[in-house]
N, C-alpha and C positions, 0 to 999 in steps of 0.2 A: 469859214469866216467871210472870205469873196461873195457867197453865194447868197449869205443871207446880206448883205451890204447893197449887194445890187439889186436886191427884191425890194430895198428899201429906199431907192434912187427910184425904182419905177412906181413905189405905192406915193411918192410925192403926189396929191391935187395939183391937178393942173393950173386951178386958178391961180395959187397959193408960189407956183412961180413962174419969178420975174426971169428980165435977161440978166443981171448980175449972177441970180442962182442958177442962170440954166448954165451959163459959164463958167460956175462955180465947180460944177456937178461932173462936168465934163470932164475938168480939168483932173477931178479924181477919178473920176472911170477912167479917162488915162492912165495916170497912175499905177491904179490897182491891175491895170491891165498889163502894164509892163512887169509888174509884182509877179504875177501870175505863169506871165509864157518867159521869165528868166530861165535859163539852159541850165540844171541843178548835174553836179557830178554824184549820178546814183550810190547807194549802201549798194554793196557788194559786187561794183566794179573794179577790176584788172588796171592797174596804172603802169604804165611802160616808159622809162624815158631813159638819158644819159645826153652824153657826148662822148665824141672822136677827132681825134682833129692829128694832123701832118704838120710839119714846118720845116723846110731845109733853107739855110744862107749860106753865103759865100761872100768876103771880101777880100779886096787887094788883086793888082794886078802882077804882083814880083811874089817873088819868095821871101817871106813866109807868105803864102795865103790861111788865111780861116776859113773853115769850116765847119758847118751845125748842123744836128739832124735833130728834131724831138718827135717822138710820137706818145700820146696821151687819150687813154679811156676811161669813160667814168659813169660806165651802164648802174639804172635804179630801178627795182621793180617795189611795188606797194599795193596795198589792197584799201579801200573806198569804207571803212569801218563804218563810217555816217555821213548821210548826204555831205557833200562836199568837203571830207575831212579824211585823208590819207595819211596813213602807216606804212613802212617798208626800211630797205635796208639800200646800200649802194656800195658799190668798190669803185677802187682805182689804182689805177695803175698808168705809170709815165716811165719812157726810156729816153734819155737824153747823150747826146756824142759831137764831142767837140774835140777838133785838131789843128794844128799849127802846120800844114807839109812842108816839109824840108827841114821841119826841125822837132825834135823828140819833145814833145809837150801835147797830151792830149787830155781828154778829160771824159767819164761816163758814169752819168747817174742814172740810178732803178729807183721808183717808187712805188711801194704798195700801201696802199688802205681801205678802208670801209668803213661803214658807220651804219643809225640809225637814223630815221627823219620820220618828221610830224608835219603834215605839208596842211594849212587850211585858208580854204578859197572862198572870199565873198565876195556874191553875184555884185555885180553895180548896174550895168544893161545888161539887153538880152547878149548873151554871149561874151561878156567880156567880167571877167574877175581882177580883183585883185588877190593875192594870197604873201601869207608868211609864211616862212620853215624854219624850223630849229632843228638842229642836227647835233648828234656827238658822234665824232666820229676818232679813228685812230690814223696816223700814217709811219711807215719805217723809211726811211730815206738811207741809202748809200752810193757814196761819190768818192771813186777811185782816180787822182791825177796822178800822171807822170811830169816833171818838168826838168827841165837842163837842157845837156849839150851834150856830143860824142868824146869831146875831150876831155870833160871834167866830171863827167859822168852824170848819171840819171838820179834824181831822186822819187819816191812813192809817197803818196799824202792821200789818207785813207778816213772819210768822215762817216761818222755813222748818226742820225738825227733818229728818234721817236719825239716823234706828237698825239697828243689828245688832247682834244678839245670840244668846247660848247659853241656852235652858232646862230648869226640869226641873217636867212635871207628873207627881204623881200621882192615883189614883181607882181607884173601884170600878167593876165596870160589871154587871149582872144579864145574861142571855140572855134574854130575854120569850120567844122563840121560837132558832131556830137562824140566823136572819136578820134578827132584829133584836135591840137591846141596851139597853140603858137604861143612863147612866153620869151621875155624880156626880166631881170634879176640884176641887183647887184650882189653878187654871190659874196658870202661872209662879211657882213657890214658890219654884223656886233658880232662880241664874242668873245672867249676867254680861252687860254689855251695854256698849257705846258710842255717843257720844250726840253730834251736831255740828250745832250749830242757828246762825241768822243771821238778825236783825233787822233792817228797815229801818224808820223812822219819818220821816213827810213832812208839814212842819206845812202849816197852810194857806195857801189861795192869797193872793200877797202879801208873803209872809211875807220877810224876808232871810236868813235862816237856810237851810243846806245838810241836804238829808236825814241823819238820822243812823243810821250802819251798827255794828252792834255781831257780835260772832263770838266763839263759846262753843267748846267742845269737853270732855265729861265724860266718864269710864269709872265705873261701877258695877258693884259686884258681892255676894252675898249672899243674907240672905230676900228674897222679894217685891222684884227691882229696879225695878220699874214705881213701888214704894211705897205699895201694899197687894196686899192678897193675896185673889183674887176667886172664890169658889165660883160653879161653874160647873154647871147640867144640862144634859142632853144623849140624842141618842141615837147610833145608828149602826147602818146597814147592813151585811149581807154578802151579798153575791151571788157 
C-alpha cells in the first residue's frame, strides 16, 4: 500500500504543483512514514515480565512498637500470537507479617494466584504503545492473627478468602530498545469479581465457649473492584 502511494506522490507533473500541494504532499509522506518505521511487537515473540517488590516499617518509639514486613511476586510469561497481540498466563504470590513487641498480637498472610491475560498494543509513534489487558485470574488468600494479653489469654482468628475474577488494565508502554519496554498501568480499573471468605475464631484456652465460624460470599463489580485503583510501573521483555 506505502509503496505504490509514494510512486504516486512522485508520478505528480511537476507543473500541476503548487506550494500548498507541495505542502500538502509532504505533510503525508510524513505521515506514511512514521506509519511505516512504527516499532510492531512481532507474531511469534517470547514476552517476559512481572514484578517484585520488599516492604518493611516500623512505628513507635515505647512499647508496644509495630512491626511489618511484605514481600510480593507476580512473574508473566506470554507468547506474541499476532503482531502486537499477547497471550500467556501469570502467578502470584505475596507474604505478609505483622507484630505488636511486647505484646502477643501478630498477624500473617500468604497469597497465591494466577490467571490468564490477553495483552493488545497499539503503536501511536515510533516506539510508544498504548495497550489494554483483560485478565481472569484466581487468588486464595489466608490470614492467621493472634490477639490478647498473657493474663487473659490468647485468642486465634483464622480467614480464609477465594477470588475470581474478570479485569481490565490499561497503559502505556515506551520501547527503550526492540526487547525491552518500559510501561506505566492502572492495574485492574474495570472488572468483576467474586469473593467467598470464612472465618474461624478460637477464644482461649479454658474458655467454654465453642469456636465461632462465620461464612461470607460477595460479587462486585465496577471501577477499581479490589477498591482502589493502583498505578503500576513496569517493564517487559521480548525475546
Amino acid at each position: 500500500m506505502h509503496t505504490s502511494f509514494l510512486l504516486f506522490i512522485f508520478a505528480v507533473p511537476k507543473t500541476k504543483v503548487n506550494m500548498k500541494q507541495k505542502l500538502l504532499l509532504s505533510l503525508v509522506f510524513v505521515c506514511a512514514f512514521m506509519v511505516t518505521t512504527r516499532a510492531q511487537i512481532s507474531k511469534g515473540a517470547v514476552w517476559v515480565g512481572g514484578s517484585i517488590g520488599y516492604s518493611k516499617g516500623k512505628s513507635g518509639v515505647d512499647s508496644p512498637i509495630f512491626k511489618s514486613n511484605n514481600f510480593n511476586i507476580n512473574p508473566a510469561i506470554g507468547m506474541v500470537v499476532k503482531d502486537n497481540l499477547v497471550v500467556g498466563i501469570s502467578l502470584l504470590y505475596n507474604h505478609g507479617k505483622s507484630e505488636y513487641n511486647g505484646q502477643t498480637t501478630s498477624e500473617k498472610t500468604n497469597t497465591y494466584g494466577g490467571g490468564f491475560f490477553v495483552r493488545q498494543y497499539i503503536p501511536v509513534v515510533t516506539r510508544l504503545y498504548i495497550f489494554g489487558e483483560a485478565d481472569a485470574y484466581f487468588n486464595s488468600l489466608k490470614r492467621n492473627s493472634i490477639y490478647g494479653s498473657v493474663t487473659n489469654g490468647v485468642s486465634k482468628l483464622t480467614n480464609k478468602i477465594w477470588t475470581a475474577g474478570l479485569s481490565v488494565t490499561p497503559g502505556v508502554s515506551f520501547a527503550v530498545t526492540k526487547k525491552f519496554h518500559l510501561e506505566t498501568s492502572f492495574n485492574n480499573l474495570l472488572g468483576i469479581a467474586y469473593n467467598k471468605s470464612e472465618s474461624k475464631t478460637e477464644l482461649p484456652a479454658g474458655s467454654t465457649s465453642e469456636p465461632t465460624i462465620n461464612k461470607s460470599n460477595e460479587f462486585t463489580a465496577g471501577v477499581s473492584t479490589g477498591g482502589r485503583v493502583e498505578f503500576n510501573v513496569g517493564c517487559r521483555f521480548i525475546l
